[in-house]
ZARORO-778575 format. One record per atom (N, C-alpha, C): x, y, z; residue in one letter. Coordinates in steps of 0.001 Angstrom, whole numbers, plus 500000, padded with zeros to 6 digits. Example, Ala and Ser with C-alpha at 12.3 -4.5 7.8 and 13.67 -1.06 7.14 Angstrom:
! residues 2
513190494310507800a
512300495500507800a
513200496700507800a
512850497750507080s
513670498940507140s
512900500030507870s
! end
This chain:
! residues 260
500840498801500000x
500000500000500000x
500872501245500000x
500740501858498932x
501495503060499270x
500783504063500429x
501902504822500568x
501678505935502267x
500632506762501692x
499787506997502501x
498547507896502341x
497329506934501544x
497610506113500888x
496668505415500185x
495244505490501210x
495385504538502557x
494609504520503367x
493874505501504051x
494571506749503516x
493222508290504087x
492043508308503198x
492247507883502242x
490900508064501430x
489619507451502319x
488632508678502236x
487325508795502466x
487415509201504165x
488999509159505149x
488972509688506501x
488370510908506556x
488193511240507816x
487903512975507945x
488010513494508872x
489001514936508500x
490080515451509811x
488919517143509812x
490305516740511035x
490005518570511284x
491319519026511326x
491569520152511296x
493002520725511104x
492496522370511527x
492910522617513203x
492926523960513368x
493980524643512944x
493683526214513028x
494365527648512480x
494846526795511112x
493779526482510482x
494180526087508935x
494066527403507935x
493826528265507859x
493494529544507165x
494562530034505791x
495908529575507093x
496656530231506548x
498177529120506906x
498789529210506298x
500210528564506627x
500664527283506770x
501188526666507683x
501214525401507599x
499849524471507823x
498750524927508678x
497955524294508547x
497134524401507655x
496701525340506892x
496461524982505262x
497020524426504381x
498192523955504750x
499243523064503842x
498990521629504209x
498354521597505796x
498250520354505972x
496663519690505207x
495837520611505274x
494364521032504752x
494526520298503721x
495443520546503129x
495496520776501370x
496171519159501232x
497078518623501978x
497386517600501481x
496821516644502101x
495909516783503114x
495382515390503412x
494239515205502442x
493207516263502193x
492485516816501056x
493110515657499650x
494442515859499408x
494760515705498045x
494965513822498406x
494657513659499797x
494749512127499713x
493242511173500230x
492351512429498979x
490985511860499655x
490117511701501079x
490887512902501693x
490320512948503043x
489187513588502812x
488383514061503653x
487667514896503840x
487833515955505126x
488000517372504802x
488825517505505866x
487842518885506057x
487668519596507582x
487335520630507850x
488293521429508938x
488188522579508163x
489216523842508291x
488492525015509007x
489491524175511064x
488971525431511977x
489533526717512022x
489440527609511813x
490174528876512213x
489355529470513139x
490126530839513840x
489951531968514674x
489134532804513644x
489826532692511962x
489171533753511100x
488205532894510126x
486514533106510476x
485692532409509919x
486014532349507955x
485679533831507803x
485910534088506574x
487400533179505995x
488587533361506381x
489426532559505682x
489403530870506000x
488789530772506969x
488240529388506805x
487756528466505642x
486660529362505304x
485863528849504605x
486104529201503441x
487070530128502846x
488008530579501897x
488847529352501527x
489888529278502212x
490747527643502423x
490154526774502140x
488708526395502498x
488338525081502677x
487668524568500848x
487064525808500465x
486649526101499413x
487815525653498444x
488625525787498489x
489897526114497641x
490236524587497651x
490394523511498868x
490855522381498608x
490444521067497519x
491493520444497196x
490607519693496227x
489716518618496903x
489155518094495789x
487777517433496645x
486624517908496547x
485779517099497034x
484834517985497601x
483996517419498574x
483087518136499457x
482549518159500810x
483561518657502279x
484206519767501868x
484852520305503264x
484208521374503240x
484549521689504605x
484106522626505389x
484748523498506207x
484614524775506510x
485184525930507143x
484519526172508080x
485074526604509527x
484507526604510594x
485214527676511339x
484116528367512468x
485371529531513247x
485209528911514437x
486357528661515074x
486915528161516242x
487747529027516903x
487610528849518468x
488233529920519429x
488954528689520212x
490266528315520075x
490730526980520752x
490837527216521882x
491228528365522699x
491334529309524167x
490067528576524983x
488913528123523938x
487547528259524708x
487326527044524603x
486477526118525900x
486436524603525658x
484508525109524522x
483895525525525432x
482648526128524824x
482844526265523139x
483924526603522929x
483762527240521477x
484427526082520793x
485396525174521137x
485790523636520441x
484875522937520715x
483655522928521593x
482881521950521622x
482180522011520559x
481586523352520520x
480733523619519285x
481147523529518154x
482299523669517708x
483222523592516353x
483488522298516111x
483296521201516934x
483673520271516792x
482358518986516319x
481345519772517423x
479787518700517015x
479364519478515687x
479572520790515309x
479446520884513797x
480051520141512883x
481402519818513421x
482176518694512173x
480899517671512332x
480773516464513622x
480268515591513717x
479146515599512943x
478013516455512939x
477230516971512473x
477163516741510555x
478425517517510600x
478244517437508769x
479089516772508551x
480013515317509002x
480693514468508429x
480007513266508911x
479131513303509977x
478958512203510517x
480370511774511739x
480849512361511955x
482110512091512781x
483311512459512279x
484728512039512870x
485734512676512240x
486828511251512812x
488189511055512079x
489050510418512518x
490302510713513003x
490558512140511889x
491994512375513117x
491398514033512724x
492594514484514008x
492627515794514913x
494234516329514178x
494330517239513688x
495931517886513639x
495454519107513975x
495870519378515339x
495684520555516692x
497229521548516003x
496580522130515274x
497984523175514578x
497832524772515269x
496225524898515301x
496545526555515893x
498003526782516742x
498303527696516536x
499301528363517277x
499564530063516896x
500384530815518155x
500943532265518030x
502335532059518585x
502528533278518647x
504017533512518615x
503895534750519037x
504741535816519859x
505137536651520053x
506799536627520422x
507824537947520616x
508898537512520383x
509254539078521478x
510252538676522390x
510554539691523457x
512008538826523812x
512833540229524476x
513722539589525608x
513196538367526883x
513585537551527504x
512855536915528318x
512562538114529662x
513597538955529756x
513296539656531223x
512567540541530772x
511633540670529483x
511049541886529215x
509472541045529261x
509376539832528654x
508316539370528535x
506833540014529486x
505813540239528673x
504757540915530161x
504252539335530182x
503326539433531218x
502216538439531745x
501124538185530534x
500775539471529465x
500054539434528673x
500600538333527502x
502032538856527703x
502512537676526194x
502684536563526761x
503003536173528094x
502902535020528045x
501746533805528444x
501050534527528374x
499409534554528737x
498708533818526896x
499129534675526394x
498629534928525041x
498958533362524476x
500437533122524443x
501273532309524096x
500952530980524799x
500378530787526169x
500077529637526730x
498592529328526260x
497895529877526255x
495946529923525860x
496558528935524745x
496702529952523505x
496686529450522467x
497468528114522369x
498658528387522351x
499610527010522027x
499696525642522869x
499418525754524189x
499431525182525058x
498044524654525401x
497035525773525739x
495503525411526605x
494869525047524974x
495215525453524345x
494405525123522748x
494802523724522449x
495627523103522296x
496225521715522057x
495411520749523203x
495492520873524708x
494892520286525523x
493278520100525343x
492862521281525009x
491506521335524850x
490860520662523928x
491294520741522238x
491179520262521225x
491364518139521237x
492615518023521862x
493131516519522111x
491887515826522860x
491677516948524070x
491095515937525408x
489409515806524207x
488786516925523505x
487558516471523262x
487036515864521967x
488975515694521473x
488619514306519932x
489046512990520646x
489922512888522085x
490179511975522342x
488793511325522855x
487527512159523682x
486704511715523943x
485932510476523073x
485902511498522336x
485340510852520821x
485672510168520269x
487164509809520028x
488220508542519842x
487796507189520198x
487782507866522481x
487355506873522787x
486319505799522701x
485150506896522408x
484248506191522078x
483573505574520934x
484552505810519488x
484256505099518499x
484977504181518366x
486229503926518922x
487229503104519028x
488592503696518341x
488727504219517335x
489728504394516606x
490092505654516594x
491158506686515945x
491677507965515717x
492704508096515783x
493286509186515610x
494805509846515271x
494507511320516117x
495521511470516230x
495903512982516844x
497713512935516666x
497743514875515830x
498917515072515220x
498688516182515794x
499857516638516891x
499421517917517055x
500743518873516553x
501046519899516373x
501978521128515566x
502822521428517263x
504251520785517461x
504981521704517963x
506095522574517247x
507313522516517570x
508468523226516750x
509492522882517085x
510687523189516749x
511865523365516965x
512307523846518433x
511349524904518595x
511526525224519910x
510789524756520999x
510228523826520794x
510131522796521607x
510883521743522429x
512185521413521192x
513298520695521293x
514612521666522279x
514725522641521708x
515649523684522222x
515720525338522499x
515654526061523575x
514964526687523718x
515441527921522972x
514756528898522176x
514660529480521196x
514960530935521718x
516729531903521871x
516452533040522629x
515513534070521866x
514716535201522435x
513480535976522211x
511930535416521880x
512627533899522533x
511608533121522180x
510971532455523367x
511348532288524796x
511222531978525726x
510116531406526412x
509079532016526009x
507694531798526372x
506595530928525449x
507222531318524366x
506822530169523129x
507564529056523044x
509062529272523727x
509285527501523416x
508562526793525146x
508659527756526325x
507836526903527097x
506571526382526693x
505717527063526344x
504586526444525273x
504724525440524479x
505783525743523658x
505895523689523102x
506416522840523682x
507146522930524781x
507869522134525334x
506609521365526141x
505584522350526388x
504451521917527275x
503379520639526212x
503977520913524965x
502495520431524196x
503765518783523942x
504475518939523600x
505325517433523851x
505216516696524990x
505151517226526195x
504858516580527752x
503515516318527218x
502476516996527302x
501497516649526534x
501360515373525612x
501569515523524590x
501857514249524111x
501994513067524253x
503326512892524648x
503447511800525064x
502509511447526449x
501822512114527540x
501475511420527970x
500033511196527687x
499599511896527127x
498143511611526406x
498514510060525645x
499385510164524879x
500247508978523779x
499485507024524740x
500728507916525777x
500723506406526756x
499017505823527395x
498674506863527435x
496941506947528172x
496202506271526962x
496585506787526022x
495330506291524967x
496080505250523865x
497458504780524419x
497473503725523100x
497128502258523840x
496703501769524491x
495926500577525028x
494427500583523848x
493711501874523694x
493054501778523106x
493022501904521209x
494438501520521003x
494951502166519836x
494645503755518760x
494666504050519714x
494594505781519544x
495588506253519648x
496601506628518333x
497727507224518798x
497721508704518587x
498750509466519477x
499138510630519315x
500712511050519062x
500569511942518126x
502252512211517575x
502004513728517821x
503643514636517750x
503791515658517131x
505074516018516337x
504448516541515573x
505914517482514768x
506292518672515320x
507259518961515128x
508479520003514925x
509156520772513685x
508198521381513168x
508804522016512260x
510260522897512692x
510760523614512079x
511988524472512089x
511511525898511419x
512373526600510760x
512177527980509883x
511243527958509217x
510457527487509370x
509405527618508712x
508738529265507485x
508746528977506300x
508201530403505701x
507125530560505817x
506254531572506648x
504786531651506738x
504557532903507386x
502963533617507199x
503149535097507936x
503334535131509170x
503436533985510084x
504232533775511303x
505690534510511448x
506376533950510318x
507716534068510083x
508293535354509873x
507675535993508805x
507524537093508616x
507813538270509820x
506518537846510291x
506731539104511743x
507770538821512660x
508006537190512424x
508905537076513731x
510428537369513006x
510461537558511953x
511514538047511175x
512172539564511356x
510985540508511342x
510842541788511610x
510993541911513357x
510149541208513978x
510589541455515894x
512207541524515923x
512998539950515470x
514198540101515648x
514865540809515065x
514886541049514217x
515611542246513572x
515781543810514450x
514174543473514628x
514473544928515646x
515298544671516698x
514887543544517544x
515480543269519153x
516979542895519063x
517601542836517639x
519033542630517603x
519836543358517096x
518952544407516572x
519497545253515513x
520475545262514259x
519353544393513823x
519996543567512444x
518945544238510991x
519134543723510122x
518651543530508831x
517978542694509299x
516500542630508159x
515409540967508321x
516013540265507519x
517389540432505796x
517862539834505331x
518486538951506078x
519320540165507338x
520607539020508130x
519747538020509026x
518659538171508979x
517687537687510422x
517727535923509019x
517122536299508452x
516734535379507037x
518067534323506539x
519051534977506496x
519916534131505974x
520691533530507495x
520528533922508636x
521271533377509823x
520254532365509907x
518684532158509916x
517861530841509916x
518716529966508219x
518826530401507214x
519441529337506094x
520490528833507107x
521677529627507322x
522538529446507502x
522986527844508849x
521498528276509675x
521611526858510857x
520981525735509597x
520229525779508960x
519938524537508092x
520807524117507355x
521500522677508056x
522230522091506828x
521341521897505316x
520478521711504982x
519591521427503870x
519654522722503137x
520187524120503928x
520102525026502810x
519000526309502299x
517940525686503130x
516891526688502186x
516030526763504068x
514941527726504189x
513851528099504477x
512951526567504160x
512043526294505375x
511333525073505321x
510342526035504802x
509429525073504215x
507908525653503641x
506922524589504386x
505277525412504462x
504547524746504952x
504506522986504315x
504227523135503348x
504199521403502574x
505584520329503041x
506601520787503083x
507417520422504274x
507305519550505470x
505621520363506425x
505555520049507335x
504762518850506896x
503878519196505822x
502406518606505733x
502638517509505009x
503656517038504294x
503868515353504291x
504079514298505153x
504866515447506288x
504817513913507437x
503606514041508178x
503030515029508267x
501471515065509044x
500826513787508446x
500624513571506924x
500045512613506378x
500630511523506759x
501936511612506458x
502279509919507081x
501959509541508582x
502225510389509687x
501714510093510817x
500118509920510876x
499161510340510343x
497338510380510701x
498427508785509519x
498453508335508480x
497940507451507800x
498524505953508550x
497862504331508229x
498594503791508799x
499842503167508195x
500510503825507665x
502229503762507707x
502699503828509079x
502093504630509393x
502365504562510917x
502106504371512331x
501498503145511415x
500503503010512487x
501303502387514302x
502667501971514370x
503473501107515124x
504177502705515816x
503755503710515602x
504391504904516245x
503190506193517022x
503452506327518493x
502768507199519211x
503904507489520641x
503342508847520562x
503847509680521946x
505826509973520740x
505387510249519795x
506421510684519346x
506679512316518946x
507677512789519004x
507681514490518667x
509100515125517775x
508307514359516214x
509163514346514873x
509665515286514792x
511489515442514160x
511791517046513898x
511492516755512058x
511233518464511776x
511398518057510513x
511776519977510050x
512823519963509927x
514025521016510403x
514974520849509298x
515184520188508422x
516059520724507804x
517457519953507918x
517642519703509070x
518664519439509842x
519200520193510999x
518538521285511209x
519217522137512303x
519333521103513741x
520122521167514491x
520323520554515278x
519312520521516416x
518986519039516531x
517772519371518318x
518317517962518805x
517511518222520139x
517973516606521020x
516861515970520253x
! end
């Protein structure tokens, strides 16, 4: 069987899909006959994205991951118009970018909701649902700085570092019932994430965004800036069962830049 063969006719959800890597992931589980619905914060580009994938029968949805209230509801709408769902790729995420001794309470506030309380929230109420159909996947989006901690980045890599603890122990809890959970690690990723966080450092180092740009090439042995599709091939191989003999794992897929 070739990899991905077996998604045909599944059906995911993929939050903060709108834009970036999780529209990349949108797009390629989409292109392997999934059926997939695309939560965002921004209704309108939701349903923009979702429109756009190939296929057809997806759906765009506005989701507030911060809120259990507002994933509940985003979520019995999937159930609703798929009849259920099989895997979860919990991608929302933010970023903000400060000295660590400058950080306020607000950014790191901001940075835990989303990246952290959004992943928990999303996991615990597809795992429900997991549990009770028997089967599922959960892929959730950490980073690089998850692996190693990222300076002006401090509060966002505690945030992934939190969604890997996460992981794996959700992983161990639910693979008795063969429900596995993985995450990735992207690296440099190019996306309007990147962008701004391109422009923060630049300022906070007083650099060029070129020098900011070519010092991320420069840690990649591979050479180039990762792109979302990058991320979104191994997303597919992890939801598909190629992999099915792997959970509580937290893939780099970097380029090569160095992590533990």
């Amino acid at each position: 069987m070739l990899i991905g063969q077996d998604l045909k006719d599944r059906r995911a959800i993929v939050t903060g899909a709108a834009t970036g890597i999780g529209r990349a992931i949108a797009t390629a589980l989409a292109a392997h006959g999934v059926r997939v619905a695309i939560a965002d914060i921004d209704r309108s580009g939701a349903e923009t994205a979702a429109a756009a994938l190939p296929g057809r029968g997806h759906i765009g949805l506005v989701i507030d991951v911060t809120r259990r209230d507002a994933v509940d509801t985003a979520f019995a709408a999937v159930t609703a118009g798929f009849g259920g769902y099989d895997i979860l790729c919990a991608n929302a995420g933010v970023s903000t970018m400060n000295r660590a001794v400058d950080i306020t309470d607000a950014e790191w506030d901001f940075n835990f909701d989303v990246n952290t309380r959004g992943v928990f929230l999303t996991n615990q109420i597809a795992a429900r649902a997991f549990l009770a159909q028997g089967h599922g996947v959960i892929v959730n989006t950490a980073s690089l700085a998850a692996k190693v901690g990222a300076p002006l980045l401090a509060h966002y890599s505690a945030s992934k570092f939190a969604v890997l603890g996460w992981t794996q122990a959700l992983a161990r809890e639910l693979a008795p019932h063969g429900i596995r959970v993985n995450a990735v690690c992207p690296g440099f990723v190019r996306t309007s994430m990147q962008d701004r966080e391109v422009l923060w450092e630049a300022e906070l180092r007083g650099v060029t965004p070129a020098e900011v740009i070519a010092d991320y090439v420069r840690q990649t042995p591979l050479g180039r800036l990762e792109t979302p599709e990058d991320v979104a091939g191994l997303v597919c191989f992890l939801a598909s069962d190629a992999a099915r003999f792997m959970t509580g794992q937290g893939i780099n897929v970097t380029g090569g830049v160095y992590t533990t």
